[in-house]
C-alpha positions as CSV (number, residue, x, y, z in Angstrom):
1,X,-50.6,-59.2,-35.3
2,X,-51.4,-56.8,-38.2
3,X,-49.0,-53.5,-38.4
4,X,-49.9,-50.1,-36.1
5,X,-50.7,-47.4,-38.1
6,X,-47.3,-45.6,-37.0
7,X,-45.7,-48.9,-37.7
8,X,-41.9,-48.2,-39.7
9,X,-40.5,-52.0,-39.8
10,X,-38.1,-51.4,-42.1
11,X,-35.6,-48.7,-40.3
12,X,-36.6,-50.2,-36.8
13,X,-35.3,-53.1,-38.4
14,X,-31.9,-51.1,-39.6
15,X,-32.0,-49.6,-36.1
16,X,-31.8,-52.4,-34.4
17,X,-29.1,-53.8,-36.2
18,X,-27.5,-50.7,-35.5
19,X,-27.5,-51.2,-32.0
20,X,-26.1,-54.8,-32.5
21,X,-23.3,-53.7,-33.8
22,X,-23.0,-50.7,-31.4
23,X,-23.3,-53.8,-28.2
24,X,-20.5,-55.7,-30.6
25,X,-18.2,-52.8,-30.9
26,X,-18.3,-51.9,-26.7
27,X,-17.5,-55.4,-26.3
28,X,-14.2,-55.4,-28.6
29,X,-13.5,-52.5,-26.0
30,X,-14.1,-54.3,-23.3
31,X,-11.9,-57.2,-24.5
32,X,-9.0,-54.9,-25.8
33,X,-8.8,-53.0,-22.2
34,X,-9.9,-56.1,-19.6
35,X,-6.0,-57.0,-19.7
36,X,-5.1,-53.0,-17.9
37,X,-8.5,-52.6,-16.3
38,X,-11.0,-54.3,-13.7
39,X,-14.7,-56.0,-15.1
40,X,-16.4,-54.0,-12.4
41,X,-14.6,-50.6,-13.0
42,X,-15.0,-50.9,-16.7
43,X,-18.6,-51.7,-15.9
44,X,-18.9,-48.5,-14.1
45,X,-17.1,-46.3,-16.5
46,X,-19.7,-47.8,-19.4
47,X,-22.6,-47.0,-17.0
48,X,-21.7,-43.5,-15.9
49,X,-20.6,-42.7,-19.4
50,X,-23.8,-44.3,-21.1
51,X,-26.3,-41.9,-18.6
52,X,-25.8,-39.1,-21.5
53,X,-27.7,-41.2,-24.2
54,X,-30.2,-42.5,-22.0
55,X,-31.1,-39.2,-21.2
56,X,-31.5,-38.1,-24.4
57,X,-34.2,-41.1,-25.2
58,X,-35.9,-40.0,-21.9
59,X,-36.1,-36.4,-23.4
60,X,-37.4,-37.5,-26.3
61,X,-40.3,-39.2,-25.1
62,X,-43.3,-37.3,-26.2
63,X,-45.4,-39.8,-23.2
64,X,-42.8,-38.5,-20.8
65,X,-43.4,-34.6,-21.4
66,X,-46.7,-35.3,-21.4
67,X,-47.4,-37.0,-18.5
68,X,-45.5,-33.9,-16.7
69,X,-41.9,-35.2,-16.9
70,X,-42.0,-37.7,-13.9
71,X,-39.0,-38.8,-12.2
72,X,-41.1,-41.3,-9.9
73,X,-43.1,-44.1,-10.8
74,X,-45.4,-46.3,-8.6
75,X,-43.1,-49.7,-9.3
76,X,-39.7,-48.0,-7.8
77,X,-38.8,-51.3,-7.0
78,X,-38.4,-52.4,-10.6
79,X,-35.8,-50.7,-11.7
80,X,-34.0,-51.4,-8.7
81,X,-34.0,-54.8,-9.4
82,X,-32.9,-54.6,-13.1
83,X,-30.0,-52.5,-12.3
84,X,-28.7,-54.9,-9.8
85,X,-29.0,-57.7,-12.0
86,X,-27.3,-55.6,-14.7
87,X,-24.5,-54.7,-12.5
88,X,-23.8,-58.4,-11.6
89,X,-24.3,-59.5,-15.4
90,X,-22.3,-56.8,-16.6
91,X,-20.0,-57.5,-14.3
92,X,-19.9,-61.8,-16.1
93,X,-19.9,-60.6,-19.1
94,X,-17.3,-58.6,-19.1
95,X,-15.1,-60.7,-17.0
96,X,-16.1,-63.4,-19.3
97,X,-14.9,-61.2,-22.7
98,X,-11.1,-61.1,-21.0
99,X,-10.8,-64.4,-20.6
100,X,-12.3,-66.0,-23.7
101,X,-12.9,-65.9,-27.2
102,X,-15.0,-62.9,-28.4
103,X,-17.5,-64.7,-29.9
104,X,-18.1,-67.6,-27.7
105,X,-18.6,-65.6,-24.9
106,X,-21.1,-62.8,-27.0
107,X,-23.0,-66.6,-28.3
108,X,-23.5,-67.8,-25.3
109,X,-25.1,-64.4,-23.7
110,X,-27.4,-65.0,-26.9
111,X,-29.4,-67.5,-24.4
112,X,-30.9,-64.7,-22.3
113,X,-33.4,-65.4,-24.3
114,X,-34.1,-68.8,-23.5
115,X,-34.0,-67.3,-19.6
116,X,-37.0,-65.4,-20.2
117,X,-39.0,-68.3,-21.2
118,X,-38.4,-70.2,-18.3
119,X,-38.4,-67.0,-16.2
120,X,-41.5,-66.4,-16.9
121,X,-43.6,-68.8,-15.4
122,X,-42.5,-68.5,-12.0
123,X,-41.8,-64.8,-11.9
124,X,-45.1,-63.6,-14.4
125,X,-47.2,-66.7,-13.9
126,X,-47.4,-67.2,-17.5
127,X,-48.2,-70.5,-19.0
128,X,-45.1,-71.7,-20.9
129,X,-46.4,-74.9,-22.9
130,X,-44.3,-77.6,-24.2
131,X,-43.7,-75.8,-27.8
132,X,-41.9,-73.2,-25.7
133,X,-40.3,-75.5,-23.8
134,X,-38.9,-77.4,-26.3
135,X,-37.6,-74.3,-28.1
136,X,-35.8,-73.6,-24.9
137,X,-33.8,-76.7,-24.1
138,X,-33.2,-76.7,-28.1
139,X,-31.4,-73.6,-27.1
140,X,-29.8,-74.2,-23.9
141,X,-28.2,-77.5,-25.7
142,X,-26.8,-75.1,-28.0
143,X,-25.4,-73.1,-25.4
144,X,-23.7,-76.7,-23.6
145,X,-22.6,-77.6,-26.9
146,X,-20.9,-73.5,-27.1
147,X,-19.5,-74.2,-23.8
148,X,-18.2,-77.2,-24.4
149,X,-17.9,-79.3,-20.8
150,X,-15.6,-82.5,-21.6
151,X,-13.9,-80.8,-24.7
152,X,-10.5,-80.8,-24.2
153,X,-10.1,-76.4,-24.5
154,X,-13.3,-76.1,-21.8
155,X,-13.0,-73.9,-19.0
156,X,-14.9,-73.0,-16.5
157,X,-15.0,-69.2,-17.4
158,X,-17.7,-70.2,-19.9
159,X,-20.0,-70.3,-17.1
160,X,-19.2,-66.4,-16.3
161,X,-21.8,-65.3,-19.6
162,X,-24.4,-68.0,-18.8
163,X,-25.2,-66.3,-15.5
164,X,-24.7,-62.6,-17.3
165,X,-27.9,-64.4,-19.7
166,X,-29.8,-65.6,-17.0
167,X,-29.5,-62.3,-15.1
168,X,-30.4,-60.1,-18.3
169,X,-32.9,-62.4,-18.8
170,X,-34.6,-61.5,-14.9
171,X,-33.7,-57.8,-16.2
172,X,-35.7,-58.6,-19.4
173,X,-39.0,-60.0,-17.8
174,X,-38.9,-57.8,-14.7
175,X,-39.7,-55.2,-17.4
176,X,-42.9,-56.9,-18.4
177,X,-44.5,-56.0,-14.7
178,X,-44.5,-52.1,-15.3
179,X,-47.3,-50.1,-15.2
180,X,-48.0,-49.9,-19.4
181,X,-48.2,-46.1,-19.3
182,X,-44.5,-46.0,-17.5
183,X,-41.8,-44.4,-20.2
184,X,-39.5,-47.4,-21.6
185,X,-36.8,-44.7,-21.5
186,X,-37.1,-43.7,-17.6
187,X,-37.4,-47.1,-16.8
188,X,-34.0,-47.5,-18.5
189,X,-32.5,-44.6,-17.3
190,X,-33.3,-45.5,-13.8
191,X,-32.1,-48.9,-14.3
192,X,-28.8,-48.0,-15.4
193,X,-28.3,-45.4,-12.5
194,X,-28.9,-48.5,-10.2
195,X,-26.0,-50.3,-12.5
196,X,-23.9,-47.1,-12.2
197,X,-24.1,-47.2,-8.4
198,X,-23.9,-51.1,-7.9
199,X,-20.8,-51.0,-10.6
200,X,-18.7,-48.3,-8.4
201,X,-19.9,-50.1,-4.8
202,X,-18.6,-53.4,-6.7
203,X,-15.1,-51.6,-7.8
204,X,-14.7,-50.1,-4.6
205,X,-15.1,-53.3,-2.7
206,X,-12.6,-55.0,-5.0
207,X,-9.9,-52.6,-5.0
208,X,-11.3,-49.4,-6.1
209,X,-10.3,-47.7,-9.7
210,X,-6.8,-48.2,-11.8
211,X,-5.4,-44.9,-12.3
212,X,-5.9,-44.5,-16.4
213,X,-2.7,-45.5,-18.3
214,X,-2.9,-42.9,-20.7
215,X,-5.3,-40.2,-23.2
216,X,-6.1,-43.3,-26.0
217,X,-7.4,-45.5,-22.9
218,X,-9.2,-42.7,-21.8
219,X,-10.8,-42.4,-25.3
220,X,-11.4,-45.6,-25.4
221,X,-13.3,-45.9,-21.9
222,X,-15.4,-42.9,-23.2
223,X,-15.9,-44.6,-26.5
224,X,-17.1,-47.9,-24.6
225,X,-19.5,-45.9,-22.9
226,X,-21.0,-43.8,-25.7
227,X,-21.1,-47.7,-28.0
228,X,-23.3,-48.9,-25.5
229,X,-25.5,-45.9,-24.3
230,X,-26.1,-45.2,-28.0
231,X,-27.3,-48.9,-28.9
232,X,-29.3,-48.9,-25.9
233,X,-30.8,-45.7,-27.1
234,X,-31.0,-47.5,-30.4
235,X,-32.8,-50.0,-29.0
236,X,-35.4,-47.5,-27.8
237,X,-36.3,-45.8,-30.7
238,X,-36.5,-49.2,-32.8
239,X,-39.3,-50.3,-30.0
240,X,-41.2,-47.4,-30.2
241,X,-41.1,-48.3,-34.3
242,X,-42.8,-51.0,-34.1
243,X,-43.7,-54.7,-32.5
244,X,-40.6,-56.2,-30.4
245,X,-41.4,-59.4,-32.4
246,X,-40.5,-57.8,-35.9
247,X,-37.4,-57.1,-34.2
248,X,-36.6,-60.2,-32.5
249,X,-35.8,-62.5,-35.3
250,X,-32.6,-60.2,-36.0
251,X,-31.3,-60.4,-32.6
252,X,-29.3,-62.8,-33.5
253,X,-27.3,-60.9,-36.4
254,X,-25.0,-59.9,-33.3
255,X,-23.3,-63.8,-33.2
256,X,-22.1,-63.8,-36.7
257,X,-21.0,-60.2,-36.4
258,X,-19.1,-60.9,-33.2
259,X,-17.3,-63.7,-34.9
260,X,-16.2,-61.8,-37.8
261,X,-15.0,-59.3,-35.7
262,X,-13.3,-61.7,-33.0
263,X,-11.5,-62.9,-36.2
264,X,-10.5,-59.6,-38.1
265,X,-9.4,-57.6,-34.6
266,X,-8.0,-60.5,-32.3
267,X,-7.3,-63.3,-34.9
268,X,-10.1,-65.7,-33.0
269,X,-11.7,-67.7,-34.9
270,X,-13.1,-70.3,-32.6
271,X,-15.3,-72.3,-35.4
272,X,-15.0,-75.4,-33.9
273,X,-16.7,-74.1,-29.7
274,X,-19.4,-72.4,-32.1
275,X,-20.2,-75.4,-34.3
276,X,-23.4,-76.5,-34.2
277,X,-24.5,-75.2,-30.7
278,X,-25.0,-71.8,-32.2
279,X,-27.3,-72.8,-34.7
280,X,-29.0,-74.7,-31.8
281,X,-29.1,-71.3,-29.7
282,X,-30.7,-69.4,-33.1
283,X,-33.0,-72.1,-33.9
284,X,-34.4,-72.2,-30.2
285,X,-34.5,-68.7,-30.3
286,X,-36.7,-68.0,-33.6
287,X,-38.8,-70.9,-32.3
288,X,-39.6,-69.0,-29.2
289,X,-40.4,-65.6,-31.8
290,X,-42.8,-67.6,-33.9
291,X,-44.5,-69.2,-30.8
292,X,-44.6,-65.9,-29.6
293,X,-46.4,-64.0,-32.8
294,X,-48.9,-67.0,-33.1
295,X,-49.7,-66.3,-29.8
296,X,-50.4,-62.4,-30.0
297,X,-52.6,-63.2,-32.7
298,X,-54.8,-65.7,-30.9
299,X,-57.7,-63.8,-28.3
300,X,-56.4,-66.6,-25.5
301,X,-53.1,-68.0,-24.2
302,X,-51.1,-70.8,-24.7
């Protein structure tokens, strides 16, 4: 697909990555408080404290002023539904980063991509043809491989992040059924008050909120928050840059990333869970990308 006008690949590229790292740091956060604080109430602490940034991408949406600052949209239902699968995903995920290795849980949430492919036939009624496929289960062997069922360290915690990817994944292509003129950002703020709400009805139900040890874990909750509102707001801007498949290929900069940093601030270094399967998981992944730009170049589908 040839470059829009307004296109800026390079920094949408660096902003991007940004935001990886951003999503990398909130999780080393996540890890370092999950043994003094709840999954679900550190999943509502990131939500209510990531609101600020995704307001700030809503206000900066030139669309969104123009169209006369809308808080409704004709899809209500959409957001609804991608903040309840981010709640119980977030919920995984996090539960997930306290009980395993940094990086093998982050690799493994790497397959949400994989989701989307197979999502999308049944929920957009796209036609997925056998390249696709094929890239998929290239990935999702990856991901068993990650997981390791049989190896002698498995436990069953690795399934927590497959089901935060598969529910991301429903977040991702539930997206793809909005209204084109709808505001990315309002979609996503809406989305993440839906998360807010089903993360404090979750922590509530499962014995409400630890009282906060102490000032640093109270800087820390706030720092969680503003690492992940600010790479989703990251995110944002990068999109509005240019094509989501310039971006796509780097995705993937987040698995390396989250190993070196398992390694350098919890002396993880699990080589041996990520070897080869998350080369399989990359491989199936960049397959899907390049599918997925020969495809936006042709006038007909698959």
């Amino acid at each position: 697909m040839a470059a829009r006008p307004t296109d800026r690949v390079l920094p949408a590229i660096l902003i991007s990555l940004v935001a990886i790292l951003l999503f990398d740091l909130m999780g080393l956060v996540i890890k370092y408080l999950s043994s003094r604080y709840g999954a679900a109430e550190l999943s509502a602490w990131r939500n209510l404290f990531g609101i600020v940034p995704g307001l700030i991408a809503l206000w900066s949406t030139r669309s969104w002023h123009r169209a006369g600052r809308p808080w409704r949209m004709r899809q209500w239902y959409i957001p609804v539904i991608r903040g309840l699968a981010v709640t119980v995903a977030q919920f995984c995920f996090y539960l997930a980063l306290g009980r395993l290795a940094f990086a093998t849980a982050t690799t493994i949430t790497y397959s949400n991509a994989l989701f989307i492919v197979a999502l999308s036939a049944p929920i957009l009624g796209e036609r997925v043809g056998p390249f696709r496929w094929a890239a998929a289960l290239i990935g999702f062997a990856g991901v068993v491989m990650v997981m390791g069922p049989g190896r002698d360290g498995f436990s069953t915690d690795a399934i927590l992040p497959l089901i935060a990817a598969m529910l991301y994944g429903v977040s991702g292509v539930m997206s793809r059924l909005l209204d084109e003129d709808v505001p990315s950002a309002l979609v996503n703020l809406q989305s993440a008050a839906i998360a807010a709400m089903g993360a404090l009805t979750l922590t509530l139900a499962t014995g409400g909120f630890t009282p906060i040890a102490s000032a640093a874990d109270l800087g820390w909750i706030a720092a969680m928050g503003a690492f992940g509102g600010t790479a989703v707001l990251c995110l944002v801007i990068a999109y509005r840059m240019t094509e989501p498949s310039n971006l796509a290929p780097f995705s993937y900069f987040g698995i390396p990333t989250a190993l070196l940093l398992g390694w350098v601030f919890f002396g993880e270094a699990p080589l041996d869970d990520l070897w080869p399967g998350a080369l399989l998981i990359i491989a199936g992944g960049l397959m899907i990308v390049w599918r997925e730009r020969r495809l936006a170049r042709r006038p007909l589908g698959d």
